[in-house]
One Martini backbone bead per residue (centre of mass of N, CA, C, O) as a GRO file, in nm:
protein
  263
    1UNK     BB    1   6.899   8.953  11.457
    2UNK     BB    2   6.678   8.858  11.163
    3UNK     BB    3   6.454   9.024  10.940
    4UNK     BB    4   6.149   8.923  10.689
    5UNK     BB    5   5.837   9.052  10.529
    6UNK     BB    6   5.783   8.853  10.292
    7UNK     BB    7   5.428   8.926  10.386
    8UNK     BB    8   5.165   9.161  10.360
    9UNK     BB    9   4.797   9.125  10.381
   10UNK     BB   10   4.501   9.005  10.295
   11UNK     BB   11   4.660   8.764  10.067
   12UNK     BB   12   4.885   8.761  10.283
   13UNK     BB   13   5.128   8.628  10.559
   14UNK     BB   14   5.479   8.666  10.640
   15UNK     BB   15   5.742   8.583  10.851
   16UNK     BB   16   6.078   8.620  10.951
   17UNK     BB   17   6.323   8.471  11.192
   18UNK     BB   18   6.665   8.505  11.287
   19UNK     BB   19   6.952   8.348  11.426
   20UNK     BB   20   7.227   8.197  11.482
   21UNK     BB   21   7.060   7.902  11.569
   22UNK     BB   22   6.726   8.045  11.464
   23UNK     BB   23   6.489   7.958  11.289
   24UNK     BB   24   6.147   8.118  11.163
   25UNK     BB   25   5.814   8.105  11.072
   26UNK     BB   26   5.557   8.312  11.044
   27UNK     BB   27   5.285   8.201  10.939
   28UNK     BB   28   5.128   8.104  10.555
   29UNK     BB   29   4.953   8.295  10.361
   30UNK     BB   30   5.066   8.079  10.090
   31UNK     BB   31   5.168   7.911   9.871
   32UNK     BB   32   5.443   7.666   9.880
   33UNK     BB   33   5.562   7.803   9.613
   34UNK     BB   34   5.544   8.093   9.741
   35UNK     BB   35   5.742   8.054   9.996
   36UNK     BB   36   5.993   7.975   9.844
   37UNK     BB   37   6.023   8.208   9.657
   38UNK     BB   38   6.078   8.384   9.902
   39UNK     BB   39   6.326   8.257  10.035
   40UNK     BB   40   6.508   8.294   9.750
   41UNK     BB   41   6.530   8.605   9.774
   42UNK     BB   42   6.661   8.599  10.087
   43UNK     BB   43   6.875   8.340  10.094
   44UNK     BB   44   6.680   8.087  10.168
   45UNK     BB   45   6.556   7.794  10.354
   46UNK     BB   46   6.287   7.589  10.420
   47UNK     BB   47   6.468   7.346  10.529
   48UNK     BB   48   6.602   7.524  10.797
   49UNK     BB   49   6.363   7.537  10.961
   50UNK     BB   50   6.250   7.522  11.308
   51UNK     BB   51   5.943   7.656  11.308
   52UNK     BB   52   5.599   7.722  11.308
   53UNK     BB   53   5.432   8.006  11.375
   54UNK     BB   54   5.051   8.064  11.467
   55UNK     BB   55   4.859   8.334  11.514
   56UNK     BB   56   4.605   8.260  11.329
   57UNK     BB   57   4.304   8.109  11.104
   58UNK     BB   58   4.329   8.281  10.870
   59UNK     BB   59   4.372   8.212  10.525
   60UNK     BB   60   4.635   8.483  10.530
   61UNK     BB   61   4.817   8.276  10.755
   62UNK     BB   62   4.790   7.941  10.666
   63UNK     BB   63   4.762   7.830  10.355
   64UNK     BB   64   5.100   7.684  10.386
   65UNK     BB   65   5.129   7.526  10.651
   66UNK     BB   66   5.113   7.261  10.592
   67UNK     BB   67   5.239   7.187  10.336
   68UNK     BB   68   5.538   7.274  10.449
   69UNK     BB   69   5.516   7.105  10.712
   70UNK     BB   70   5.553   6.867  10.552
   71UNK     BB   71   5.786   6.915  10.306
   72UNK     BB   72   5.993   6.965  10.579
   73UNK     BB   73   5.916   6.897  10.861
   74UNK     BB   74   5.735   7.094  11.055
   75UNK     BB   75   5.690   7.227  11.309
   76UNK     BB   76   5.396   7.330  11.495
   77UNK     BB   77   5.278   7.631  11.648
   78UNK     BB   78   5.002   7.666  11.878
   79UNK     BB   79   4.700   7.694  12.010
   80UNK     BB   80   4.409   7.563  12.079
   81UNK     BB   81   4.204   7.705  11.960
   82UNK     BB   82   4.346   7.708  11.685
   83UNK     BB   83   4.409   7.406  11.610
   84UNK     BB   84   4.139   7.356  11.575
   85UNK     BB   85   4.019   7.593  11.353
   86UNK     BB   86   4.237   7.484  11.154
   87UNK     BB   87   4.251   7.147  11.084
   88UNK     BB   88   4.088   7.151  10.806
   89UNK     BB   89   4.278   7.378  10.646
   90UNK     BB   90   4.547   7.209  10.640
   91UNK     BB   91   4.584   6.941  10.735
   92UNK     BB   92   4.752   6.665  10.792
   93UNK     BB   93   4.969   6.636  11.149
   94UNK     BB   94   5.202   6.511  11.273
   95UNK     BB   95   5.203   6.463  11.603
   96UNK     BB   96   5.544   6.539  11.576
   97UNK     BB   97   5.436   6.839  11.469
   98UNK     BB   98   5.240   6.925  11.750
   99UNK     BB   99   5.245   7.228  11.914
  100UNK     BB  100   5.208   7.423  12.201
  101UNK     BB  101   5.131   7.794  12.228
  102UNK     BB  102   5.013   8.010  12.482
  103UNK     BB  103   4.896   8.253  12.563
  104UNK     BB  104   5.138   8.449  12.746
  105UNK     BB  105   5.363   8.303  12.671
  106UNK     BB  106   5.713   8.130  12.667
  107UNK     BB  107   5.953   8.068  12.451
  108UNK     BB  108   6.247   7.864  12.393
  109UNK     BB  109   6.506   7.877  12.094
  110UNK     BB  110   6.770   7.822  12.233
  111UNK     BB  111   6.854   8.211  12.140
  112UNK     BB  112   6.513   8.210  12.152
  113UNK     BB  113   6.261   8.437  12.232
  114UNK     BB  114   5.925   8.379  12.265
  115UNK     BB  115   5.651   8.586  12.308
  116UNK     BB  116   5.333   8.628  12.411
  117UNK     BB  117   5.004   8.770  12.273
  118UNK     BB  118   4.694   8.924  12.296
  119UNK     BB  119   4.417   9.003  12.050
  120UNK     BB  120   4.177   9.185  11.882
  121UNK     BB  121   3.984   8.958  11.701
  122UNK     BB  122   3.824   8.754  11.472
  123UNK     BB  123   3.893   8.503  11.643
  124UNK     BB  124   3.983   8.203  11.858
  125UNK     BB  125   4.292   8.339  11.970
  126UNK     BB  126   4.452   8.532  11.904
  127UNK     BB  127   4.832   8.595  11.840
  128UNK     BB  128   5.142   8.757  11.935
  129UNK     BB  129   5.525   8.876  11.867
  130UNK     BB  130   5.825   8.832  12.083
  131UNK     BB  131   6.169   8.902  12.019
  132UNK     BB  132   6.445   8.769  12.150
  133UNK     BB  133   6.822   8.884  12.167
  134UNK     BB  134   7.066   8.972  12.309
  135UNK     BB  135   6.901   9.256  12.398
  136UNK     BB  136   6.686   9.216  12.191
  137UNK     BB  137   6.377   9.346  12.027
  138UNK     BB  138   6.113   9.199  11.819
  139UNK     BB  139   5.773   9.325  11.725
  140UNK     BB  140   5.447   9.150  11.588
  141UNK     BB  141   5.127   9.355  11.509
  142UNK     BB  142   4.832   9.223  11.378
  143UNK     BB  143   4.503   9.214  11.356
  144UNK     BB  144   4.346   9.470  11.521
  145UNK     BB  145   4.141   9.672  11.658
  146UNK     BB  146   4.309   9.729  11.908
  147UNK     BB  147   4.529   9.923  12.133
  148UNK     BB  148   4.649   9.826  12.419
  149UNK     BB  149   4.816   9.864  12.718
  150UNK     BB  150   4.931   9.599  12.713
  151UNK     BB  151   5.053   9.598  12.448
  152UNK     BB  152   5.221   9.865  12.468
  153UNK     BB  153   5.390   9.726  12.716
  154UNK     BB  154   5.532   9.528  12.526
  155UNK     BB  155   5.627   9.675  12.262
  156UNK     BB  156   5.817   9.841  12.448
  157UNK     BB  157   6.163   9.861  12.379
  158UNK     BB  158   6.188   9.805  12.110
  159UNK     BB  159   6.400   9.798  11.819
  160UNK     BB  160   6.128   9.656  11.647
  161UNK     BB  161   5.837   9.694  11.431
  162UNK     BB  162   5.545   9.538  11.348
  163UNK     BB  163   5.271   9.724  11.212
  164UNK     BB  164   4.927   9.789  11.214
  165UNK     BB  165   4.796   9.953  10.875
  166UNK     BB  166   4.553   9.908  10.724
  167UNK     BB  167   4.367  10.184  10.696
  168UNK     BB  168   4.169  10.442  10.575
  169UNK     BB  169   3.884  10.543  10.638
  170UNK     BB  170   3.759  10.726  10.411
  171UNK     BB  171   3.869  10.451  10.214
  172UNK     BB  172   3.646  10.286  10.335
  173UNK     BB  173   3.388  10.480  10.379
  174UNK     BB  174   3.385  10.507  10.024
  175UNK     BB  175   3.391  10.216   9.935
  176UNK     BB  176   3.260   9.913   9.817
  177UNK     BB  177   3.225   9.767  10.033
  178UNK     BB  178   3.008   9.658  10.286
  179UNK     BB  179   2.864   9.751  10.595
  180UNK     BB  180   2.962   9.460  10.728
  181UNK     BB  181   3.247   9.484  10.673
  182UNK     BB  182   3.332   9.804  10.775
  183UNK     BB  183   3.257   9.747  11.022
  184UNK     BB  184   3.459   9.486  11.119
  185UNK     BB  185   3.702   9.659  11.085
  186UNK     BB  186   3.630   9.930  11.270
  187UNK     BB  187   3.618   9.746  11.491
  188UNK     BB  188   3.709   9.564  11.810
  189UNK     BB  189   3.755   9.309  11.574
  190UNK     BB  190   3.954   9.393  11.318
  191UNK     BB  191   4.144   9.697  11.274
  192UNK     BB  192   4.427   9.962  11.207
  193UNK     BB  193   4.439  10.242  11.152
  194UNK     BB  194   4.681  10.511  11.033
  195UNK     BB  195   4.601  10.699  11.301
  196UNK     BB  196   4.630  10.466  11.524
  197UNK     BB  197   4.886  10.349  11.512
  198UNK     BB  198   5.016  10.601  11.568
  199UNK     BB  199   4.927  10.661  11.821
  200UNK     BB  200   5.025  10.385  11.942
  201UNK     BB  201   5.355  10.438  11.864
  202UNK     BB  202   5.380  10.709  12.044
  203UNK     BB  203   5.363  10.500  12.314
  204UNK     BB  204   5.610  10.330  12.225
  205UNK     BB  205   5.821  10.432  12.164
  206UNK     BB  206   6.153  10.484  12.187
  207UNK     BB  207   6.524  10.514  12.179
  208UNK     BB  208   6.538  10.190  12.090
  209UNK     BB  209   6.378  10.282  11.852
  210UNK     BB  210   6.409  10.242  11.474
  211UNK     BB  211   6.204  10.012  11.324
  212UNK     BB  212   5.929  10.055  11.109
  213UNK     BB  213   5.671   9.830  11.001
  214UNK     BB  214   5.392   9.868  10.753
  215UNK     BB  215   5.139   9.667  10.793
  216UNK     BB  216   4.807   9.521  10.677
  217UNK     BB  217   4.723   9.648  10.376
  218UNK     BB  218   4.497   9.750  10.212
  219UNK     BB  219   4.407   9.713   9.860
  220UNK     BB  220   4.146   9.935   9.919
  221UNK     BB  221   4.186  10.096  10.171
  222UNK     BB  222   4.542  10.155  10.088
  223UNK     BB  223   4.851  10.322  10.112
  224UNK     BB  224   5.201  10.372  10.149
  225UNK     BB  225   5.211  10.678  10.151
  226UNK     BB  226   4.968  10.700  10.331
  227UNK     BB  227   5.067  10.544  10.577
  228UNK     BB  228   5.319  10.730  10.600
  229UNK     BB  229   5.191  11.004  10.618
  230UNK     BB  230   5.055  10.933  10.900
  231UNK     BB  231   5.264  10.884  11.058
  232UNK     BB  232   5.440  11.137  11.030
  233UNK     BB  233   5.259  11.333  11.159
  234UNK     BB  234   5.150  11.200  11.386
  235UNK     BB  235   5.463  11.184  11.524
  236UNK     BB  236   5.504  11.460  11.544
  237UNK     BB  237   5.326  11.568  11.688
  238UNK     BB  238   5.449  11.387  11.936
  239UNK     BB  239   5.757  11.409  11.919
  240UNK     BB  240   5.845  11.239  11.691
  241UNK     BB  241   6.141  11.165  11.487
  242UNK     BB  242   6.151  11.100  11.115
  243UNK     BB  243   6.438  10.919  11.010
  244UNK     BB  244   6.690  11.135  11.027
  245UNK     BB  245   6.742  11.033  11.391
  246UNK     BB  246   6.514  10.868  11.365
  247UNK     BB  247   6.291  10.677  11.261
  248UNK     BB  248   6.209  10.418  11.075
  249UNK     BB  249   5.995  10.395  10.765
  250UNK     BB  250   5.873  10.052  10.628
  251UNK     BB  251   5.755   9.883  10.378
  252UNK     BB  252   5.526   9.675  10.306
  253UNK     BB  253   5.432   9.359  10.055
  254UNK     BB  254   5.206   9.105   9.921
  255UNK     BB  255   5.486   9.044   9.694
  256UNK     BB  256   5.763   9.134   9.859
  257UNK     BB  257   6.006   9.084  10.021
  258UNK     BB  258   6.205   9.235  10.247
  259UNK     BB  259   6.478   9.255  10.362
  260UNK     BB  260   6.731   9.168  10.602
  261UNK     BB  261   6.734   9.271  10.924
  262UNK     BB  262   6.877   9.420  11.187
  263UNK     BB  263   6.783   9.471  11.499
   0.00000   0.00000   0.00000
């Protein structure tokens, strides 16, 4: 199994996930001229592409699932109020691409197994998925209020996780947003900061966890140093360790998708 965070941000978020027989496409929240140009970065074809997964319809996150889902032809598989939610934003889907994959279901395409579960965020029914494959697991969460223990212990065990660490509190609470936005993002249907983040994956980790991305960054209100150095922090106080020997935590990029990872 290998995957690419095509793209993660509040402009937009796309994961790429393949296996030997099933390619997989999480989310498209790009135009879709902009979803081919991440496909041909990282030596792929949305022509490939067998599903796209919809986690939820904020339009960061949909914004060019129609449009590829026409021109490739391909089925979309969402949850029953996502795709209430999602039906005027993406445009008209003909009924023979249109799926149901219910929260905490399993579906499996072919030698892919998708797990799916529900987190608190403000949509219609927000969920994220975890991707077995032969006894690998490789699991993504973001757009999260909080991190539930049932979320930690789906999480667990995994050996790649892309995982949300949204904002720094301070340059929140110091930044320009209006007090209705930063209040929405603090609550627990908003997003997970990167001190919480941290704390949330030092009870994730285990010895099979390998490649931490940290994801679904603000562009004004975090830094990829910054979110990385608070990961590092907190995570050693916890008795993680990071780097050569230990976890290794790598940037995602709102316009550049990271290389192809093995996981």
């Amino acid at each position: 199994m290998r995957f690419s965070v095509l793209a993660s941000g509040s402009t937009g978020n796309a994961m790429y996930v393949e296996s030997e027989r099933t390619k997989l496409l999480i989310d498209a929240g790009l135009s879709g001229k902009k979803m081919e140009e991440l496909f041909q970065t990282i030596g792929r074809s949305l022509s490939e592409v067998d599903a796209i997964l919809v986690s939820h319809e904020h339009s960061d996150h949909i914004k060019g699932v129609g449009i590829v889902a026409r021109k490739y032809n391909i089925p979309i598989y969402a949850n029953e109020k996502t795709w209430k939610a999602m039906e005027t934003s993406i445009g008209p889907v003909q009924t023979d691409q249109r799926f149901h994959l219910e929260t905490g279901s399993n579906l499996s395409f072919q030698d892919l197994t998708v797990e799916t579960f529900g987190v608190s965020h403000d949509a219609a029914d927000p969920m994220f998925f975890v991707f077995h494959e032969n006894n690998r697991k490789l699991a993504l969460a973001t757009d999260m209020g909080y991190v539930s223990d049932r979320i930690k212990g789906t999480l667990k065990e995994a050996n790649a996780l892309v995982f949300e660490s949204n904002h720094d509190i301070n340059m929140l609470r110091m930044g320009r947003y209006p007090w209705n936005v930063k209040r929405r993002i603090l609550g627990d249907m908003g997003h997970v900061s990167n001190e919480d983040a941290a704390l949330a994956l030092a009870d994730i980790i285990t010895d099979k966890t390998r490649h931490i991305y940290l994801a679904h960054l603000s562009l004004d209100n975090n830094m990829k140093e910054l979110a990385k150095m608070t990961a590092e922090q907190v995570l050693l106080e916890e008795g993680v360790t990071c780097g050569t020997g230990g976890v290794l935590l790598h940037d995602t990029d709102p316009y550049h998708p990271t290389s192809l990872q093995i996981v």
